[in-house]
C-alpha positions in Angstrom: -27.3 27.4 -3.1 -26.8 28.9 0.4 -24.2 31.8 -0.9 -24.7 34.5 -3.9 -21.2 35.1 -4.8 -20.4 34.5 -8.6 -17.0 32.8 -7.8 -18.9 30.1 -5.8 -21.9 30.1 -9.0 -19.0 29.2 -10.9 -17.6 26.6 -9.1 -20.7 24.8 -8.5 -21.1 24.4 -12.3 -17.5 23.8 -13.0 -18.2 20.8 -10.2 -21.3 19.6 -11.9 -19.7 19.9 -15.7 -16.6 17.7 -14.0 -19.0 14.9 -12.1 -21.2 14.4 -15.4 -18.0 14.2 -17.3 -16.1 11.7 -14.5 -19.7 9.8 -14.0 -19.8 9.0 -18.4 -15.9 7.8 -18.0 -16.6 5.3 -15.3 -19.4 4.1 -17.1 -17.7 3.8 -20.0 -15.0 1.7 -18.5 -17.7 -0.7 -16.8 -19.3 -1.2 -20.5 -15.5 -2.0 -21.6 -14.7 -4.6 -18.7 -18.5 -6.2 -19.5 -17.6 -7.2 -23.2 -14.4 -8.6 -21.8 -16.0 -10.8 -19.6 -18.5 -11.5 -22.3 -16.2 -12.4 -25.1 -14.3 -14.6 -22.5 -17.4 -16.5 -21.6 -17.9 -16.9 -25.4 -14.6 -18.3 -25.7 -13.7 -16.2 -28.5 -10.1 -15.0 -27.6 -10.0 -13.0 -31.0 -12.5 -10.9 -29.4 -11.8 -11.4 -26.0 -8.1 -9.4 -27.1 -9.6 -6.5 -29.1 -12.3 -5.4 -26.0 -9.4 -6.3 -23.4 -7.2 -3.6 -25.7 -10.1 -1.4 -25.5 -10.8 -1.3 -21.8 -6.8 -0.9 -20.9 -6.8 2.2 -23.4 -10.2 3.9 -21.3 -8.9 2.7 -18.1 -5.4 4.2 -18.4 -6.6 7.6 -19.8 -9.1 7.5 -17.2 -5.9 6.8 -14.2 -3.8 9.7 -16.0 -6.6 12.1 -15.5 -7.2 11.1 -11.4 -10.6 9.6 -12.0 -9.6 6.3 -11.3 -7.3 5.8 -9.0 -3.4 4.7 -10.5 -3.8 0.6 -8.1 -7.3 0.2 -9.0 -6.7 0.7 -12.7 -4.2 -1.5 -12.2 -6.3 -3.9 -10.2 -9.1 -3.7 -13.1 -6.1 -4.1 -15.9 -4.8 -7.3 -14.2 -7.7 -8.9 -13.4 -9.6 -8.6 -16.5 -5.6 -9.4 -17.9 -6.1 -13.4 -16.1 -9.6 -13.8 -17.4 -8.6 -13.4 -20.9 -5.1 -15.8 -20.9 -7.3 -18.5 -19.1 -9.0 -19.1 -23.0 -5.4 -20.5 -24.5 -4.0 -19.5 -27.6 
């Protein structure tokens, strides 16, 4: 750290505390959209619903809060959205 003031201590960690916390979202949401695709590949729409249900509830939380941004949740939403009303009914 090239400066020895406490404010700019602090907002280094604050930074850090906010990356680890943003980096564990993302990853999250990654985890989600991979049993989507999973499920869908199975053919199991049952499935396929609930983890698509899942991933929209991380991915929306995760727009509201700026760590994705509002289109590319939406992006994410719709595609993942196509993949799972290609099974049927």
């Amino acid at each position: 750290m090239a400066t020895k003031s406490s404010s700019a201590e602090k907002r280094q960690k604050q930074n850090e505390k906010r990356r680890v916390q943003n980096k564990m979202v993302k990853s999250s949401i990654r985890t989600a959209a991979k049993k989507v695709v999973v499920a869908s590949q199975g053919k199991d729409k049952a499935a396929a619903d609930a983890a698509l249900l899942d991933m929209v509830k991380k991915i929306d939380t995760a727009a509201r809060k700026g760590i994705v941004k509002k289109n590319a949740a939406a992006r994410k939403k719709s595609r993942m959205q196509l993949l799972v009303n290609r099974l049927g009914v």
